[in-house]
N, C-alpha and C positions, 0 to 999 in steps of 0.2 A: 779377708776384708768383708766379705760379707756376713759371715756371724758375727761379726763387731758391731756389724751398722743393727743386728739383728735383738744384739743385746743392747746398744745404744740406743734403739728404738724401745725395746721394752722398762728400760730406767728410766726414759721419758714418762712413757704412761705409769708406772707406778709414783713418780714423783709428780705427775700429776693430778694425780687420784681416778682417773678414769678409766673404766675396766677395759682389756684388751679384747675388740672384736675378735671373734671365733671364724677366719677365712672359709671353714663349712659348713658353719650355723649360718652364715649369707648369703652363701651360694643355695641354702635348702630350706631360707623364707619364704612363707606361703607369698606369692606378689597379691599386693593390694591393689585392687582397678576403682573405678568408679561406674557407674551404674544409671541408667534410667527407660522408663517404659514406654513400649511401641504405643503411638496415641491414634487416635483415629479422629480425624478433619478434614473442613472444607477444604481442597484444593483448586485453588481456579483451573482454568482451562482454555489458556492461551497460547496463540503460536504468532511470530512473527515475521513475515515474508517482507522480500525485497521486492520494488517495482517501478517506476517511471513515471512522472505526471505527463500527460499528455493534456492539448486544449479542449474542452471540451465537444466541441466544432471548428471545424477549419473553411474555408469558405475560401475560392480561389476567384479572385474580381476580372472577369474577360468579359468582352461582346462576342457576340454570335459568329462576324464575320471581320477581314484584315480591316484595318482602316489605319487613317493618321490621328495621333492622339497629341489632343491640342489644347488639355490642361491636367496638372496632378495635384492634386489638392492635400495631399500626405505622406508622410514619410516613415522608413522604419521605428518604431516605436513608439508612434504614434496611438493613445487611444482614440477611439474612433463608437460611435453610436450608432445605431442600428436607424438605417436610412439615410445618414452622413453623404452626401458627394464627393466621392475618391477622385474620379478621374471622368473626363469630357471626353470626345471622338467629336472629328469631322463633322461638321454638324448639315451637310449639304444634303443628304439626302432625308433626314428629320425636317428641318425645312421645306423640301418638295412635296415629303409626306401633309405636311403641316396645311401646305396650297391645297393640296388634293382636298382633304376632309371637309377644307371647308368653305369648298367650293361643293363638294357635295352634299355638305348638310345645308350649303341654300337652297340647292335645288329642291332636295328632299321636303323643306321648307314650302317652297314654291308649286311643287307638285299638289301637296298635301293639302292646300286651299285648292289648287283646281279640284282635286276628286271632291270637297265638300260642295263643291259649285257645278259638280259632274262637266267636269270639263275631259278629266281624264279616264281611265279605266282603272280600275282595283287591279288589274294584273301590270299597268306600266308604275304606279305606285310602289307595289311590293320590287318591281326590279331596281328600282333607283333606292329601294331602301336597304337591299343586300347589297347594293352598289356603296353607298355612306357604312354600312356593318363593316364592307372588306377594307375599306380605308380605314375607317375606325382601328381596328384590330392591328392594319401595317402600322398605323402613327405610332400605337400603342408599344407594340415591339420594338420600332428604332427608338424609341424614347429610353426604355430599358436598358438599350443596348447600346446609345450614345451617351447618357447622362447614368454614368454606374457609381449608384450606392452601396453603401455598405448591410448585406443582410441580417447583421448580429452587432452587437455591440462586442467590440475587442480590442485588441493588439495587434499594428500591422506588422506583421515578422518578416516579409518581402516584398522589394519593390525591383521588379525587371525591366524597365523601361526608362527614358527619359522622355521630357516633353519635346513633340516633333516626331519621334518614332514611328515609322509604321509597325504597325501591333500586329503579327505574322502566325498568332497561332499556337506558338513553338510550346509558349508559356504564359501565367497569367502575365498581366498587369500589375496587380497587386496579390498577396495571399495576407487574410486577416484571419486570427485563432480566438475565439472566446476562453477567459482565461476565468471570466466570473460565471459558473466556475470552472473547476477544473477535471479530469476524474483519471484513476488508474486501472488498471487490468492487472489484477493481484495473482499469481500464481498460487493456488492454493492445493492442499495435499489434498489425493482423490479420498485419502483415510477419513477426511471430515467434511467427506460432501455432501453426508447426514447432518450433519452440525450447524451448516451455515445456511440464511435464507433470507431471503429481501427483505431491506428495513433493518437490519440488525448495524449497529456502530461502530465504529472501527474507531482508532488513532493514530497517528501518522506522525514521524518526524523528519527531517529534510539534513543532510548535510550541508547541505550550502544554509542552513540555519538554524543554527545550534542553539540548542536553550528553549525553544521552540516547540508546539506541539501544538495538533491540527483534529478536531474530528469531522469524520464523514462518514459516509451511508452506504451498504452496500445496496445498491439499485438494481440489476440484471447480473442473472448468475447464467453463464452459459452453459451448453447442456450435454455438451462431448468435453471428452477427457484425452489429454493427448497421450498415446499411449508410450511415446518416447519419457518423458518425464514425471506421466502418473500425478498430472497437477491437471486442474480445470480453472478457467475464469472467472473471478468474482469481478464486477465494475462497481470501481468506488468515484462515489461522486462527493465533492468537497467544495463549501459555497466558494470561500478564498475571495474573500468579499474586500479584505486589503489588498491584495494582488500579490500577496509576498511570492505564494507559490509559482512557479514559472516553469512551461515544459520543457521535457529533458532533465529534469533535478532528479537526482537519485534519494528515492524515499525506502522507509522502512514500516510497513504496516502493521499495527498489530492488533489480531480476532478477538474478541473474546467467545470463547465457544461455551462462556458455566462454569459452574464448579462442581464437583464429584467429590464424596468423603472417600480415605485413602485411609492408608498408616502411613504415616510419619515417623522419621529418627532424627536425630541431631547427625548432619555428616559428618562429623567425627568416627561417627560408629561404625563409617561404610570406609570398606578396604576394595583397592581392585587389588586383583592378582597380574603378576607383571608378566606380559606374554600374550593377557587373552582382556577381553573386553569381560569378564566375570568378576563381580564385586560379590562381597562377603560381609559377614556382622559376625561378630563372637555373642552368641544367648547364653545366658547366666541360668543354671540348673537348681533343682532345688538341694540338690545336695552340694553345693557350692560347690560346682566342676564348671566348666566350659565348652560349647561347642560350637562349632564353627558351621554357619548356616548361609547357603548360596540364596539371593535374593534377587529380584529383577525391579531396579531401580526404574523410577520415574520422572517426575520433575525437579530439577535442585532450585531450591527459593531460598534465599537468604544463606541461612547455615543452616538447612534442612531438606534432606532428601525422601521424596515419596516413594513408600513402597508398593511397588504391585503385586508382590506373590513373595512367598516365602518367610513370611514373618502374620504375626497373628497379634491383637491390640491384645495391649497389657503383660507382655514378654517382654523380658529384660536382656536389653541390651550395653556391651560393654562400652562406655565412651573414654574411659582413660586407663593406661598402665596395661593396654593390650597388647602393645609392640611385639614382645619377645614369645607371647604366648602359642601353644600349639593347643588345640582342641583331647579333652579331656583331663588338661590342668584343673585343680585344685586352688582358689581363689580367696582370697577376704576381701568381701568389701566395705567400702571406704564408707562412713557412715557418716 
């Protein structure tokens, strides 16, 4: 059966005119690849770290000492501007304070024409005037401390009280976070802690908003490295002048550190070897042979991997018909 099929197959090809391939004229075809040269370019020099928005300030609204709190003026998510009236206290003992002052800045008043009329001494003058300073100074504080404003313009993110409460201490009142702006604490690699420095710009995008893209400023680089993770802090600060950004949102930052000329290949060219993290290129010889050259890859951008060692600009390397190839194959190329 099978030399039937073997001569039926070849009264085909003769009645179709077409000559009968040679099964080891095919098998002993030079393979034909395709070709192009190691280039040498800019490559940027970016890296992208994960990190957290936090408020820029967080401001927690208390008075000094317990009292009954006897108005709240705002609520969670509320914006609120710097000097705002959050919250009242008891107001009995501001009042007392309030009698006090100024009953002593009559007297102080009062004094103060007798000694131009020498009625009194310069030494009971200056005591009645440290006397009006000490009350001054009590009014000044319960005022602080019963009528509490807001020190920052922001977002109230908690409110631990109702009105009527006595306020015990425990916890704020209120907690307000300025949000305009915002800034993050970037884990960065200690590898480019030559690379980065105040002032330099960053960009940022947000999971929770997609589509999106923010720039900010790297402001204060800190100046220990932790030694478990081999990263140091950059603080990035972001105006966030919409308010989109919100703390707690998980962001993704990215440096730019420059750009450095490289060589360049098309990744097509770059082989790993299965087993080991080692990539390869096949370099095209001048005697149309092949060999097989270990590289140490660097950036992949687009459909193109930068080289750091092992390849040299203007070496040709194989980008197609290398599959099957072993190093010191004999080649045509594809022209």
């Amino acid at each position: 059966m099978a030399l039937c099929a073997l001569v039926c197959a070849a009264c085909g090809q003769q009645k179709s005119g077409a000559p009968a391939m040679d099964p080891m004229a095919a098998m002993n075809a030079t393979p034909v690849v395709s070709v192009t040269g190691a280039v040498r370019e800019q490559v940027a020099r970016d890296a992208v770290y994960s990190a957290t928005v936090q408020a820029n300030v967080i401001n927690n609204i208390a008075p000094l000492s317990s009292g009954r709190i006897q108005k709240l003026n705002v609520e969670v998510g509320d914006f609120v501007s710097a000097g705002q009236i959050l919250a009242e206290m008891d107001r009995v003992q501001l009042d007392q304070a309030a009698l006090r002052l100024k009953n002593d800045e009559t007297e102080l008043a009062r004094v103060k024409q007798l000694l131009a009329e020498g009625g009194v001494s310069q030494s009971d003058y200056e005591s009645l005037e440290l006397a009006f300073n000490v009350s001054k100074s009590s009014y000044d504080n319960l005022v602080e401390n019963t009528i509490l404003r807001a020190p920052v313009s922001g977002v109230v993110s908690a409110r631990n009280y109702d009105r009527g409460d006595l306020y015990s201490m425990s916890q704020p009142i209120y907690t307000v976070q300025q949000i305009t702006p915002v800034k993050l604490l970037v884990p960065i690699s200690e590898a480019d802690y030559t690379r980065v420095k105040r002032g330099d710009k960053v960009t940022l995008t947000a999971d929770a908003l997609p589509g999106r893209t923010y720039t900010g400023t790297i402001v204060r680089l800190y100046p220990t490295i932790d030694p478990a993770s081999h990263t140091f802090s950059a603080e990035v600060r972001v105006a966030n002048e919409n308010r989109e950004l919100r703390p707690g949102m998980y962001a993704r930052v990215s440096v730019d550190f420059g750009a450095v000329e490289s060589i360049v290949v098309p990744d097509v060219a770059v082989m790993k070897l299965q087993g080991s993290g080692q990539r390869t290129v096949f370099v095209l010889n001048s005697d149309n042979t092949v060999s097989v050259r270990t590289v140490e890859t660097g950036r992949h951008f687009g459909t193109r991997y930068e080289i750091l060692s092992g390849l040299e600009e203007g070496e040709l390397v194989l980008t197609g018909g290398h599959s099957n190839l072993r190093s010191g194959d004999k080649v045509e190329v594809q022209r």
